[in-house]
C-alpha positions, 0 to 999 in steps of 0.5 A: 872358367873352373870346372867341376873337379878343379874346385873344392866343394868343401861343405862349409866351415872348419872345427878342430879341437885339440885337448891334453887329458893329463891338462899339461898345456901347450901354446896355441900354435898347433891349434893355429896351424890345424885350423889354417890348414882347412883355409878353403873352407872358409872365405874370410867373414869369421875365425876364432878359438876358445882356450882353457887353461890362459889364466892360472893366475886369476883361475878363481876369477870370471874372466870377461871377454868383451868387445865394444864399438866404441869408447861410449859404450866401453866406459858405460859397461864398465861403471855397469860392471863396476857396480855388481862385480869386484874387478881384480884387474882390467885392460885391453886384450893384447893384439898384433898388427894384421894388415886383413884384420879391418874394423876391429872393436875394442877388445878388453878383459876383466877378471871379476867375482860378483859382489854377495849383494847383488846376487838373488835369493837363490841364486848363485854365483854361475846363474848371476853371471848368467843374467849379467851376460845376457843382460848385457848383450841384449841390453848395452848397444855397442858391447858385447860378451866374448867369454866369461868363463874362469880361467878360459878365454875365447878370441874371434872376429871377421878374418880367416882363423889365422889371421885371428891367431896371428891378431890375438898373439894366441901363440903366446898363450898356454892352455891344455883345451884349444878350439878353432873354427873357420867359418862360411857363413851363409844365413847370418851376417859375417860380424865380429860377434857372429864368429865362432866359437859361442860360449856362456861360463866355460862352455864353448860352441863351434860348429860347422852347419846349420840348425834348422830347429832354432825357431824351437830350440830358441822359444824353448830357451827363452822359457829359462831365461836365455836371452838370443840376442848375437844373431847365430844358431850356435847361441843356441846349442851353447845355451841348450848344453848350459841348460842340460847339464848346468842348471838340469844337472842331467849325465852328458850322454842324456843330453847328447840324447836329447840334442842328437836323439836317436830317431824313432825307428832305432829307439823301436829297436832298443831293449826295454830299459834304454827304450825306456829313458830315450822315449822319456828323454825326447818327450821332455827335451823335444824342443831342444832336438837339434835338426838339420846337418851340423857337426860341433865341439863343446869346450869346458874346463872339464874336457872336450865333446865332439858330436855330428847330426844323426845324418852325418851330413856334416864331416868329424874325424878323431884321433889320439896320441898319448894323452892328447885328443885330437878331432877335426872337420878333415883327417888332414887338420890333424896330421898336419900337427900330428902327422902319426896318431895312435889311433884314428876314426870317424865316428858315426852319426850321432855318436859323441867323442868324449875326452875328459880331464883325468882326475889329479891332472896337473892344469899348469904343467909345461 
């Protein structure tokens, strides 16, 4: 019988993030190796990982990520596509043979561009793909969509997050954005479309935790159009980001403000001017506060941001090299392919890491 001290309690789930600023990219095996090191903190019902910078060569093109249950559903998404976008090529994603790896939908990819005709009056390009996606999740039984973000792809399933790596042949990628999750699942299924990370264009969501707010944040959501249709929290943090800072066009460090607001008592504190803009923010974004213990890493094609509750009931530790960011549920994730960072920290509750893509950085260099 185990007892206390000879177990590890380790709080749910695994995040890593590794970004090189100067957007040189690097193959996915040290995202593989940070994410497998933190094993223990999953238990096999969820792993994946978002990648950008995978498609130099259709970089102006979506590239659609989707999984099917079947050849049905598979060839009724695609005459769907077929008809509103452009498709520049399409195929199977490729995979490896993983004897854990049970059950696995069909896994496709479509670069695409949305055909002028089909968008609305006033609607652009990211909005139409928007509506696609979720029309698609909610509307096609069978099929889901991974990603569809340019240039970036997400890879995930039911498996520890190495075995996923292993599944999808990620060493064989090269981007200069990685993100990885291990996950614990408690309150919702563990599913191939329930694994992190989240993602709506090039926005990507892991996260370790739980939102206890999602009866909110959802109902707010969904006054904008977005439909929760894949049964997680998480949905709802991706699609808060792309509405704050996509269609609201607000600065990041307001919607951090919005999503991981200060509580009352410190904006009491804070000097008139930034009192100010807080108080404003929480009452026009009150909906979208996010309660409960979490820690996540946002991915886009523009850099990384690492974010925990205003608790820090949930771990996230940093660290840099030259020019690349490194942040992880556990310091140990980071040494483990980093083994003597430059700096290291843990940030405090509520406090964002922020690694952004230097301007003029070379995307495709090795």
């Amino acid at each position: 019988m185990l007892r206390e001290g000879e177990i590890r309690i380790p709080s749910g789930c695994a995040i890593s993030g590794i970004m090189n600023k100067r957007g040189r990219v690097f193959s996915g095996e040290d995202i593989i190796k940070s994410i497998a090191l933190m094993h223990d903190r999953g238990n096999g019902l969820g792993g994946g990982f978002a990648a950008y910078g995978i498609y130099p060569e259709y970089a102006e093109h979506y590239a659609f990520h989707l999984y099917f249950d079947d050849e049905r559903a598979r060839t009724t998404t695609e005459e769907y596509l077929a008809a509103v976008f452009h498709v520049a090529e399409s195929g199977q994603i490729p995979t490896r043979r993983v004897g854990a790896i049970k059950n696995a939908p069909l896994a496709w990819r479509y670069f695409v561009k949305p055909k002028p005709g089909f968008l609305g009056e006033t609607e652009n390009e990211d909005e139409f793909v928007v509506r696609t996606v979720m029309y698609i999740n909610a509307e096609f039984p069978g099929a889901f969509v991974v990603s569809s973000g340019k240039n970036m792809g997400a890879f995930k399933g039911v498996g520890y997050p190495e075995e996923i790596g292993e599944y999808f042949c990620l060493d064989e990628y090269k981007g200069y954005i990685w993100t990885a999750h291990g996950r614990f699942p408690t309150n919702t299924p563990g599913w191939w479309g329930g694994a992190h990370p989240f993602t709506l264009l090039d926005w990507s969501i892991v996260h370790n935790g739980e939102i206890s707010s999602y009866g909110a944040n959802k109902r707010y959501l969904e006054m904008f159009g977005y439909k929760l249709a894949l049964q997680t929290d998480t949905e709802a943090i991706t699609y808060a980001f792309d509405l704050l800072l996509r269609r609201h066009k607000v600065p990041l460090q307001v919607a951090i403000a919005a999503l991981a607001a200060p509580f009352w008592s410190e904006i009491e504190r804070m000097e008139p001017a930034k009192q100010e803009l807080t108080r404003a923010i929480r009452t026009m974004y009150g909906s979208l506060l996010l309660n409960g213990p979490f820690s996540i890493v946002l991915g886009s094609s523009k850099g990384i941001v690492a974010l925990n509750d205003r608790l820090k009931l949930r771990p996230l530790v940093a660290a840099s090299k030259g020019d690349v960011l490194f942040v992880a549920s556990e310091e140990s994730a980071i040494r483990e392919i980093c083994p003597e960072p430059e700096t290291v920290w843990t940030p405090r509750g509520g406090e964002p890491v922020i690694g952004v893509l230097e301007e003029g950085g070379d995307e495709h260099a090795n």
